[in-house]
SELO-610766 format. One record per residue (C-alpha): residue number from 1; residue in one letter; x, y, z. Coordinates in steps of 0.5 Angstrom, whole numbers. Layout:
N
+-----+---------+-------+-------+-------+
: num : residuo :     X :     Y :     Z :
+-----+---------+-------+-------+-------+
: NUM :       a :     X :     Y :     Z :
...
+-----+---------+-------+-------+-------+
END
This chain:
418
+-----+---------+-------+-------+-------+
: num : residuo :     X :     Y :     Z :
+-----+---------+-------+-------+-------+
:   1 :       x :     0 :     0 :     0 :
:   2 :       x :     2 :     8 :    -1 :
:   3 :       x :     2 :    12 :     4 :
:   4 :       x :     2 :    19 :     2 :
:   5 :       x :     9 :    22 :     2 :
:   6 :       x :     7 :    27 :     8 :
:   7 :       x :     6 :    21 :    12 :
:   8 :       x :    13 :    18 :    11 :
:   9 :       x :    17 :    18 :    18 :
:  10 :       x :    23 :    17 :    22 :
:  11 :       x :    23 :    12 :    27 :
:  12 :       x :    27 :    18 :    32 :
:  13 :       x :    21 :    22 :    30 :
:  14 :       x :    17 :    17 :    33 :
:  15 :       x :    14 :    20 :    40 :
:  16 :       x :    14 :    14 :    44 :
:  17 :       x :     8 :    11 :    48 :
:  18 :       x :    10 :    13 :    56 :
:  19 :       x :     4 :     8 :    59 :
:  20 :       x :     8 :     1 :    61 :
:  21 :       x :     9 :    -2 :    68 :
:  22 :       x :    12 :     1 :    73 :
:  23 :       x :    10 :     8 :    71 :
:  24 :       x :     7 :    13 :    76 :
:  25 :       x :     1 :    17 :    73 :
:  26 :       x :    -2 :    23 :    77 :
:  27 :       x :    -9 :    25 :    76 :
:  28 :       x :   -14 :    30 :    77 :
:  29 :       x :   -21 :    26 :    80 :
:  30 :       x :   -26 :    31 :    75 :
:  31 :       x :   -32 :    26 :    79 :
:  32 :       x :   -32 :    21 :    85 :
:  33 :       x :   -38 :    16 :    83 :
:  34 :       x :   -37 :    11 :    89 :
:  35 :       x :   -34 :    17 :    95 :
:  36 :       x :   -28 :    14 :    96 :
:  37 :       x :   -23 :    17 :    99 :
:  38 :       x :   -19 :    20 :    93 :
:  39 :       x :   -14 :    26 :    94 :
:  40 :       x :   -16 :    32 :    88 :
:  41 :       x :    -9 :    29 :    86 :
:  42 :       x :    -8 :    22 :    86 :
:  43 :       x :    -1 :    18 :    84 :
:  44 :       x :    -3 :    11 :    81 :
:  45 :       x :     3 :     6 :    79 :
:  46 :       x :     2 :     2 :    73 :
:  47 :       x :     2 :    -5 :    74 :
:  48 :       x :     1 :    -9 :    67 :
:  49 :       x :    -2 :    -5 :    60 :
:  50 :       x :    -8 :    -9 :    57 :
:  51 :       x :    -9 :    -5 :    51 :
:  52 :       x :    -7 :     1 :    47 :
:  53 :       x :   -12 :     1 :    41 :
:  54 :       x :   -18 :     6 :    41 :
:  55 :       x :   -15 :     8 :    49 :
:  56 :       x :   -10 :     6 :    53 :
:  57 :       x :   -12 :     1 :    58 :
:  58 :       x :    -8 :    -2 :    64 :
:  59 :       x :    -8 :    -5 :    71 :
:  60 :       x :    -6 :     1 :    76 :
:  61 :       x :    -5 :     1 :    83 :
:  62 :       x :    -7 :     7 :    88 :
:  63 :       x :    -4 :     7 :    95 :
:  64 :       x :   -10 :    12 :    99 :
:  65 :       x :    -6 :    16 :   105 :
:  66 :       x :   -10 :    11 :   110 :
:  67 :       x :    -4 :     5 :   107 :
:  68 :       x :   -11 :     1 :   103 :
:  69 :       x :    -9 :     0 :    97 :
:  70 :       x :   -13 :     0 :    90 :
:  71 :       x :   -13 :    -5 :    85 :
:  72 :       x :   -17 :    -1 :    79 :
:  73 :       x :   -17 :    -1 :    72 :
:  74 :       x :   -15 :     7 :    68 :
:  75 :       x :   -17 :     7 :    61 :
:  76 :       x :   -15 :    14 :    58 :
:  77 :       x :   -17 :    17 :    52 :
:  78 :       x :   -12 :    20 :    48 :
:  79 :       x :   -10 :    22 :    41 :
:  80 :       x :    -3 :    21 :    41 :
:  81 :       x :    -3 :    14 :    43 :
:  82 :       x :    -7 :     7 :    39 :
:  83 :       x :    -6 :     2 :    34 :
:  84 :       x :   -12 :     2 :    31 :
:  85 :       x :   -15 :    10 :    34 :
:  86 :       x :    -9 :    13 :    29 :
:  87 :       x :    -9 :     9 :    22 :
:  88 :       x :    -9 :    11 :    16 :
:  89 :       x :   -13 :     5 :    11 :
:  90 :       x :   -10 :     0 :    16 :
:  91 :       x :    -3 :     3 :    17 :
:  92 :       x :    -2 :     6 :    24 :
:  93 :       x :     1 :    12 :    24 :
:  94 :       x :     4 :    14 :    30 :
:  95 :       x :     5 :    21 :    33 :
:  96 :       x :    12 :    25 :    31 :
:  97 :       x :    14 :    31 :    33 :
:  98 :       x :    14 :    34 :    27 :
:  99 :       x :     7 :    33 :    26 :
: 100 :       x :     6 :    35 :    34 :
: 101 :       x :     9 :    42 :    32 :
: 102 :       x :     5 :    42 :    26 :
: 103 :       x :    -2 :    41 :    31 :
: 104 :       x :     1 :    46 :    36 :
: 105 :       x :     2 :    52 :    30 :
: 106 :       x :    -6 :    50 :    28 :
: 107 :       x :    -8 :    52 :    35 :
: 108 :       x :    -4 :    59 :    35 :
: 109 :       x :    -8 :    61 :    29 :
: 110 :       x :   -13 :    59 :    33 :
: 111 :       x :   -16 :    54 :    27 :
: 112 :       x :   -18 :    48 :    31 :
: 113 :       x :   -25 :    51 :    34 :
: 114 :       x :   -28 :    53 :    27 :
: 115 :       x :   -26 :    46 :    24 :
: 116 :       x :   -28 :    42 :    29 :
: 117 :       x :   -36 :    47 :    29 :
: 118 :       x :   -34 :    46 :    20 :
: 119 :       x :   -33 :    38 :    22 :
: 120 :       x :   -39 :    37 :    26 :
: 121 :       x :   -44 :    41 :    21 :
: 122 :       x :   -41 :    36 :    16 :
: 123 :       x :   -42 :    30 :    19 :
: 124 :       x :   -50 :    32 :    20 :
: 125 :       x :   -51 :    31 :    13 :
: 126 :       x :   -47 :    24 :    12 :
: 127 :       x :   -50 :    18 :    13 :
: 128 :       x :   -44 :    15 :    16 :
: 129 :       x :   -38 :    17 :    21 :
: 130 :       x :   -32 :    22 :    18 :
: 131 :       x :   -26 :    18 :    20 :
: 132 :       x :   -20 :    23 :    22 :
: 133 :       x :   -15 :    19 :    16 :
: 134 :       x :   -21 :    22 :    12 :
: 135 :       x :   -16 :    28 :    12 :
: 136 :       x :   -10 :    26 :    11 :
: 137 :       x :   -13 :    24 :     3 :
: 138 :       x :   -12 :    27 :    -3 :
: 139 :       x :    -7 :    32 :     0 :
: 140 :       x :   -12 :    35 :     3 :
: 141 :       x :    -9 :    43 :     6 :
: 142 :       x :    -7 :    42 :    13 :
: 143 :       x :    -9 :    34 :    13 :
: 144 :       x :    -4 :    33 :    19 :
: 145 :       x :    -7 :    38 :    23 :
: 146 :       x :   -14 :    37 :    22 :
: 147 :       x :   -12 :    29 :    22 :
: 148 :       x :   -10 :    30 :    30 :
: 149 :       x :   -16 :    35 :    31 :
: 150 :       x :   -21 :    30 :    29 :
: 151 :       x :   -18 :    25 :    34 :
: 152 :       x :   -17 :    29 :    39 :
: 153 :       x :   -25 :    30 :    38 :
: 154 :       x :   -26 :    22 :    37 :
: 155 :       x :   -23 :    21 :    44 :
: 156 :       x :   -28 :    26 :    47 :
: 157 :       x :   -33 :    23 :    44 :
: 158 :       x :   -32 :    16 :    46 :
: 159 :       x :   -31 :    19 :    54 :
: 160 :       x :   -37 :    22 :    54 :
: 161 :       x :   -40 :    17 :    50 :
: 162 :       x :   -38 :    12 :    55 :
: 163 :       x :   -39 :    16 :    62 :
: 164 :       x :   -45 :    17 :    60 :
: 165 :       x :   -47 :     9 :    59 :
: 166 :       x :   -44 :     7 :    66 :
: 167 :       x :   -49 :    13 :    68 :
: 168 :       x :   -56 :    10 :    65 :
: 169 :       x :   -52 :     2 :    67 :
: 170 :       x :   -52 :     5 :    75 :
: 171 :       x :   -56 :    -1 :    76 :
: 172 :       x :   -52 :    -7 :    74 :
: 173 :       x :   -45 :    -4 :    77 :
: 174 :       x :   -41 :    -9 :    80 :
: 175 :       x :   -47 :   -14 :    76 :
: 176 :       x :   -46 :   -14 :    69 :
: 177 :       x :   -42 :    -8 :    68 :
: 178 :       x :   -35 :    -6 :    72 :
: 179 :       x :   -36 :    -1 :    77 :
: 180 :       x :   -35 :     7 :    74 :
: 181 :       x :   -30 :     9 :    81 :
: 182 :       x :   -29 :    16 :    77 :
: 183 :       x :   -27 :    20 :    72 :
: 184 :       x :   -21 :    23 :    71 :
: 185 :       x :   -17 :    28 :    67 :
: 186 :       x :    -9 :    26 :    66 :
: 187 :       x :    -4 :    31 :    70 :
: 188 :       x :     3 :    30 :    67 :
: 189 :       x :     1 :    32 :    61 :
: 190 :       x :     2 :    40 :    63 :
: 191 :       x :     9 :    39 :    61 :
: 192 :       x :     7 :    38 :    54 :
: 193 :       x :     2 :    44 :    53 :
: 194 :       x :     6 :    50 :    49 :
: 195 :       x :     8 :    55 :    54 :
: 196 :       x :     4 :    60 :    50 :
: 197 :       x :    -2 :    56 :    49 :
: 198 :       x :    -2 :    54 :    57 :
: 199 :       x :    -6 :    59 :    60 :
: 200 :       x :   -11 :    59 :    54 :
: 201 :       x :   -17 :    56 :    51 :
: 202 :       x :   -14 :    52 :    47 :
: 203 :       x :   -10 :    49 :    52 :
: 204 :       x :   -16 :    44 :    52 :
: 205 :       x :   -13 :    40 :    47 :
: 206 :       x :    -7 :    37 :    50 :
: 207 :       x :   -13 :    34 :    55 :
: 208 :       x :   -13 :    27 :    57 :
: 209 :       x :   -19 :    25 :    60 :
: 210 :       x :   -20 :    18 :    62 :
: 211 :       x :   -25 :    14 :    66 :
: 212 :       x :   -23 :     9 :    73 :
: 213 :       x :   -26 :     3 :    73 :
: 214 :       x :   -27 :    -3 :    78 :
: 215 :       x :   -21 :    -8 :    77 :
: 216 :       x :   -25 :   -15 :    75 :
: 217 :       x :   -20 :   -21 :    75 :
: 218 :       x :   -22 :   -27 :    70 :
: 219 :       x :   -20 :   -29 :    63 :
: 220 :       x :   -23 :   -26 :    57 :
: 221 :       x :   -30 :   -30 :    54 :
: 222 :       x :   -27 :   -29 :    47 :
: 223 :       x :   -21 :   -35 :    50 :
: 224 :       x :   -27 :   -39 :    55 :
: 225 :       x :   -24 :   -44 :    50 :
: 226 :       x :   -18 :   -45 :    53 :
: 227 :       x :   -20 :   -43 :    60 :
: 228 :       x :   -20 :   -48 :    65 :
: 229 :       x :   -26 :   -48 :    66 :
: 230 :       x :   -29 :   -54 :    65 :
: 231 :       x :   -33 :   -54 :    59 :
: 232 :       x :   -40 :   -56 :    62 :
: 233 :       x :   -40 :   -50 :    65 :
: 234 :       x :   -39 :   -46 :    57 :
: 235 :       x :   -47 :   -45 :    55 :
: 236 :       x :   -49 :   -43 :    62 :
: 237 :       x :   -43 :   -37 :    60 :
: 238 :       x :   -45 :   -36 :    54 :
: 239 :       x :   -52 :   -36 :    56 :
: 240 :       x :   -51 :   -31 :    61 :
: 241 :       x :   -47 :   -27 :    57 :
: 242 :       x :   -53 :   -27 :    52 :
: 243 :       x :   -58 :   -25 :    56 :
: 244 :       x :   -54 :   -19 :    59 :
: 245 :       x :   -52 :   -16 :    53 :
: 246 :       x :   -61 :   -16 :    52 :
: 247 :       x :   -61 :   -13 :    59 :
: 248 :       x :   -57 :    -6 :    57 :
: 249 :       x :   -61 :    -7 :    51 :
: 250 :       x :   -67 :    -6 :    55 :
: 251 :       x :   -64 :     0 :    60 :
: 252 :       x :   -63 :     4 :    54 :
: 253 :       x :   -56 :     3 :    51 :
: 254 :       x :   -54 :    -1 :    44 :
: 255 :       x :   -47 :    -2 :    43 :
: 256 :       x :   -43 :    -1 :    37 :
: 257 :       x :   -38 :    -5 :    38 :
: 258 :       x :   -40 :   -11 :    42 :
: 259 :       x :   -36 :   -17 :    42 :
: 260 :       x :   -33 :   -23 :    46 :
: 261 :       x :   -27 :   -19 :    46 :
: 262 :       x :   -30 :   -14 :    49 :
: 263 :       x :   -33 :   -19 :    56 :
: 264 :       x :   -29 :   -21 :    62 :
: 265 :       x :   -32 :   -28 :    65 :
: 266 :       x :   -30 :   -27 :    73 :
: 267 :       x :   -25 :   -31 :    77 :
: 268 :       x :   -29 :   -33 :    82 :
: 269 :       x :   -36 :   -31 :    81 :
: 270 :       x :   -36 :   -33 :    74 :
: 271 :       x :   -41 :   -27 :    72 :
: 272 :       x :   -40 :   -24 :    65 :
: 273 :       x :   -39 :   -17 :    65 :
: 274 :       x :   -38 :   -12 :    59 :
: 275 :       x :   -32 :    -8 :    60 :
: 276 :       x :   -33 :    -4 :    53 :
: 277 :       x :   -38 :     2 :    52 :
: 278 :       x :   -34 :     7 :    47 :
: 279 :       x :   -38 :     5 :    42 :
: 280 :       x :   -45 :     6 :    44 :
: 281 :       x :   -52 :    10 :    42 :
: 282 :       x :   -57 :    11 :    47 :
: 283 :       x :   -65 :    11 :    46 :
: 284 :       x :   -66 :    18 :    50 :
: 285 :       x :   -62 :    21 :    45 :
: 286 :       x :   -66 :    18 :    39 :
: 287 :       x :   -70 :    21 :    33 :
: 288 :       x :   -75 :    18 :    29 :
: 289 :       x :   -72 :    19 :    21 :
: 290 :       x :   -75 :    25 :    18 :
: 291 :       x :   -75 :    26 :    11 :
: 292 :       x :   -71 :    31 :     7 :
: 293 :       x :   -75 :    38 :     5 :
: 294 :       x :   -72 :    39 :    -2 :
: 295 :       x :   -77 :    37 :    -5 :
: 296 :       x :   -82 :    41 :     0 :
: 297 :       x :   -78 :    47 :    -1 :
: 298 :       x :   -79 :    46 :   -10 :
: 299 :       x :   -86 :    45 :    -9 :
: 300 :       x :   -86 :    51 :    -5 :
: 301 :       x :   -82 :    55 :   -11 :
: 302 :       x :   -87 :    52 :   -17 :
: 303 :       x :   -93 :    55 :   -12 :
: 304 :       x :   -91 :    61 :   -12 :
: 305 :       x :   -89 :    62 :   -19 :
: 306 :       x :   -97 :    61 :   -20 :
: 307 :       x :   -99 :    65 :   -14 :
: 308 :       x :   -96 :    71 :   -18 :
: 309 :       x :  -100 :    68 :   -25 :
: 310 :       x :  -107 :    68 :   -21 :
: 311 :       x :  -106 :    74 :   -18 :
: 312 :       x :  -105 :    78 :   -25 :
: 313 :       x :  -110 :    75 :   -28 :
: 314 :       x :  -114 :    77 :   -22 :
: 315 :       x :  -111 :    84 :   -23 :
: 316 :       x :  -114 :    84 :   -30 :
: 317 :       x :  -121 :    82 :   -28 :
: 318 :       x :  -122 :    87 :   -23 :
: 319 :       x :  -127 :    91 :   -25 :
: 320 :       x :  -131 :    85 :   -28 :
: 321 :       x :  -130 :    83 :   -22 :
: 322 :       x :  -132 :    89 :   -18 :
: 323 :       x :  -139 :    90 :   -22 :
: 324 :       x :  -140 :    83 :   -21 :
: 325 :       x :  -141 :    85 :   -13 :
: 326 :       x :  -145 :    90 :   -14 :
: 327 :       x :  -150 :    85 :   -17 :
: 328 :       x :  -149 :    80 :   -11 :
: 329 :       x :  -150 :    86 :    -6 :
: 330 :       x :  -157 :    84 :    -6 :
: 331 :       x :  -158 :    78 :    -7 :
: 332 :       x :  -153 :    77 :    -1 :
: 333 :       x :  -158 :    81 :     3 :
: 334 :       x :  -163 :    77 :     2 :
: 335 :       x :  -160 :    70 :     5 :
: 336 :       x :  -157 :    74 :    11 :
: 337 :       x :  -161 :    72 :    16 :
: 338 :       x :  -160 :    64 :    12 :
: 339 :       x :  -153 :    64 :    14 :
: 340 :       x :  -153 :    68 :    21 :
: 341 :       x :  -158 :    61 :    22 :
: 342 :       x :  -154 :    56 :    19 :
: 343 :       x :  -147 :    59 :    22 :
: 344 :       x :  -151 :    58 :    29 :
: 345 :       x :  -151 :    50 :    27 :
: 346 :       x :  -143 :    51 :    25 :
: 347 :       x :  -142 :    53 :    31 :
: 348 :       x :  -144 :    49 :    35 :
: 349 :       x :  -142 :    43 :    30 :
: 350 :       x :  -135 :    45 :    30 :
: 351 :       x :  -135 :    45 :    37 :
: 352 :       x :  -137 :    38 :    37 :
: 353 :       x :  -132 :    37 :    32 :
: 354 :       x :  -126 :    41 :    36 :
: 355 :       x :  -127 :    36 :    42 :
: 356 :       x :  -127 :    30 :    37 :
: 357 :       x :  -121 :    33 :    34 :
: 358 :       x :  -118 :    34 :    41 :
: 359 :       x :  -118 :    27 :    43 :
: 360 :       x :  -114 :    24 :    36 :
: 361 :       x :  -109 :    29 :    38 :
: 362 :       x :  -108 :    26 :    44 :
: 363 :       x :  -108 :    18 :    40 :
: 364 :       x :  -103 :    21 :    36 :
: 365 :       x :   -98 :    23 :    41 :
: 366 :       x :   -99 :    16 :    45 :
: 367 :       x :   -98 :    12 :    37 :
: 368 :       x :   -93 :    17 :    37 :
: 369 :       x :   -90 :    15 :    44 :
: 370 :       x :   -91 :     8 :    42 :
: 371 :       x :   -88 :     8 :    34 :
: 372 :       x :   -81 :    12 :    38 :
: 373 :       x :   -82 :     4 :    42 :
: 374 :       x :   -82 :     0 :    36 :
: 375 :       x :   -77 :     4 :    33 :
: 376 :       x :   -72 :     3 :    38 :
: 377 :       x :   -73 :    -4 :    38 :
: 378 :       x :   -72 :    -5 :    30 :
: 379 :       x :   -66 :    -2 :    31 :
: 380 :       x :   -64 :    -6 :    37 :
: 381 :       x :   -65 :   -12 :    33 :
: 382 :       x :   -61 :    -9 :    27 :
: 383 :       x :   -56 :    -8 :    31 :
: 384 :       x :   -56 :   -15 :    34 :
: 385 :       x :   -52 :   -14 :    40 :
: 386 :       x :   -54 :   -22 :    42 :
: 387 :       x :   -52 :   -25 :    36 :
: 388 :       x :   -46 :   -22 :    37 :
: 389 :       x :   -44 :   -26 :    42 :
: 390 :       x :   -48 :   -32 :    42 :
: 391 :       x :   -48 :   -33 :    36 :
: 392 :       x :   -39 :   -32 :    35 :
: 393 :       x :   -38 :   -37 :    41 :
: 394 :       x :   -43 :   -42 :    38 :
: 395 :       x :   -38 :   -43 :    32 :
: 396 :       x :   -33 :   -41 :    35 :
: 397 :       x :   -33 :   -46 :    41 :
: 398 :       x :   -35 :   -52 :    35 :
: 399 :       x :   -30 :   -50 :    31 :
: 400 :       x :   -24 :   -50 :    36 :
: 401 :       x :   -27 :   -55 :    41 :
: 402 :       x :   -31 :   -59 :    37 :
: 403 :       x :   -36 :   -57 :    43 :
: 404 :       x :   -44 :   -56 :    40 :
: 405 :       x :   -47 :   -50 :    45 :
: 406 :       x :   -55 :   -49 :    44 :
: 407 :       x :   -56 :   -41 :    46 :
: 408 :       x :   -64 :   -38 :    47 :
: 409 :       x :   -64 :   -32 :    44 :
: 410 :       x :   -70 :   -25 :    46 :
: 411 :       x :   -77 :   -26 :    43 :
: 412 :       x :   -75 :   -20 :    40 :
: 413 :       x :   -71 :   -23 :    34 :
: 414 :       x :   -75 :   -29 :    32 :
: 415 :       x :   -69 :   -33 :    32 :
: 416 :       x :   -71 :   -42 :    33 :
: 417 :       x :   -68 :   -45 :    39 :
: 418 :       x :   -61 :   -49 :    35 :
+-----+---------+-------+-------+-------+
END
């Protein structure tokens, strides 16, 4: 594959990753969610990386001033650092420093703002994410610097997306879901804030904001067949993991990127949990499809055009028409006291009428409540969180293991029982 020339880099240039074991890190606790005891400032080590994908995810312990110490999991969201968040068609680009000067110079001319508000109307009229690489093609003008904004922007998006789903699944901490122990925001990377951008609003865009989560020792479910787990106890897993799936479902949270890889089985309890809600949207947030107004807006363009014919032709009869009334004057007089009668009956017709129409509104509000409900659910099955799972360790446990497992799936999706 040819990467763009621009992209070409030096393996010096290359600013190292500086999540590894045995690093301390310090935070800012934005958000207790569980009242633990944290300083506004809090020292964590890092005891093994997990992951550095879309986030950098890693085991950490925090020692509290009372000696207790906290094993967590830290999963920070930044730009600068991920194999699959910085690629470019499936090369991963890693962050240099030149490309850093170059993003620094894009917020001095105080760039980023008006290109991430210009991105966000153009993402309004697709029907499919913008990805940052996407300005990196066809030399686009500023390609890197927009490239490492649009990341910056993923980042915060997937932290609010993810804070925001651990708050609706309140319910099923620490039972299906991992405990959220805090939001944070990273303190060591003021060192890497331009001097001349630090005190400004700009200064937001060296963020790292992250989220601290329960740590839950186990084996990933995507490696169950390779566990020690004895193999009995697979379709129980398998189903349990299935029914949680349809249980965040049901409080409003859909994943985008739901997966085994994303599940971890409890050692001791066996409880699956989800561990992933990056990639999620939300049915509160969710709008019924509206249709485009083009063809609204040239029905409205021809009838003007023959508003303003009819009104000439109007114009020219209007002395016709003027005599015309004259004529009508007296006849008119005569049915008065027919139409004062008739309009008594309307009225009282039209209150009938309004009270009728008054209780269709009412229908219409609770059918529209209830096609919002219907919605949701064609889209829940679309997307098809269950299958995700059960059906992916169905075949997956058969083609490795020879093991065949049978998984009940909602009514929802019509699925027979296999």
């Amino acid at each position: 594959m040819n990467i763009p020339t621009n992209l070409v880099i030096r393996s010096d240039e290359t600013i190292p990753i500086p999540y590894a074991a045995g690093v301390s890190l310090r935070f800012e606790i934005t958000q207790n969610y569980q009242n633990l005891p944290f300083p506004w400032v809090t020292a964590a080590s890092i005891t093994r990386v997990l992951d550095i994908t879309m986030s950098s995810v890693m085991c950490v312990t925090i020692t509290l001033d009372s000696g207790e110490v906290i094993h967590a999991v830290l999963k920070l969201y930044d730009r600068r650092f991920g194999v699959d968040l910085r690629d470019y068609r499936m090369v991963h680009l890693p962050l240099t420093t030149e490309k850093e000067a170059l993003f620094e110079s894009f917020a001095r001319r105080n760039a980023i703002g008006p290109f991430l508000t210009q991105l966000a109307q153009d993402q309004e009229r697709e029907l499919i994410p913008i990805p940052p690489h996407h300005h990196l093609d066809d030399d686009n003008f500023e390609g890197s610097e927009k490239y490492e904004a649009a990341l910056w922007k993923d980042c915060e998006e997937m932290f609010n997306c993810e804070t925001k789903a651990y708050e609706l699944l309140k319910d099923l901490q620490g039972a299906g879901v991992p405990r959220l122990l805090a939001t944070v925001r990273l303190v060591d990377t003021s060192s890497s804030i331009p001097s001349d951008l630090i005190d400004g609003p700009d200064a937001k865009y060296w963020d790292v904001n992250g989220i601290l989560l329960q740590y839950i020792p186990g084996i990933n479910l995507i490696n169950l067949d390779s566990s020690s787990i004895d193999v009995k106890e697979w379709p129980i897993l398998v189903q349990r993991s299935v029914d949680l799936v349809h249980n965040i479902n049901e409080y409003g949270v859909v994943m985008m990127d739901c997966s085994p890889r994303n599940m971890i089985v409890g050692q001791q309890s066996q409880q699956p949990f989800v561990i992933d809600f990056a990639q999620c949207w939300f049915k509160h947030e969710m709008k019924m499809w509206e249709p485009s107004n083009e063809q609204d807006d040239e029905d409205n363009e021809e009838e003007e055009s023959e508003e303003k014919v009819a009104k000439n032709e109007e114009d020219e009869g209007k002395e016709t028409e003027k005599r015309e009334n004259e004529r009508k004057e007296n006849e008119e007089k005569e049915i008065e006291e027919k139409e004062t009668k008739e309009k008594e009956d309307k009225e009282k017709e039209g209150e009938e009428k309004e009270d009728e129409e008054k209780k269709d509104e009412e229908k219409e509000d609770e059918d529209s409540e209830i096609d919002l409900e219907d919605e949701y659910w064609y889209r829940v099955r679309s997307t098809d969180n269950p299958g995700a799972i059960g059906s992916v360790m169905r075949t997956r446990l058969q083609r490795e293991k020879g093991v065949k497992i049978k998984v009940q799936f909602p009514d929802i999706y019509e699925r027979p029982l296999e």
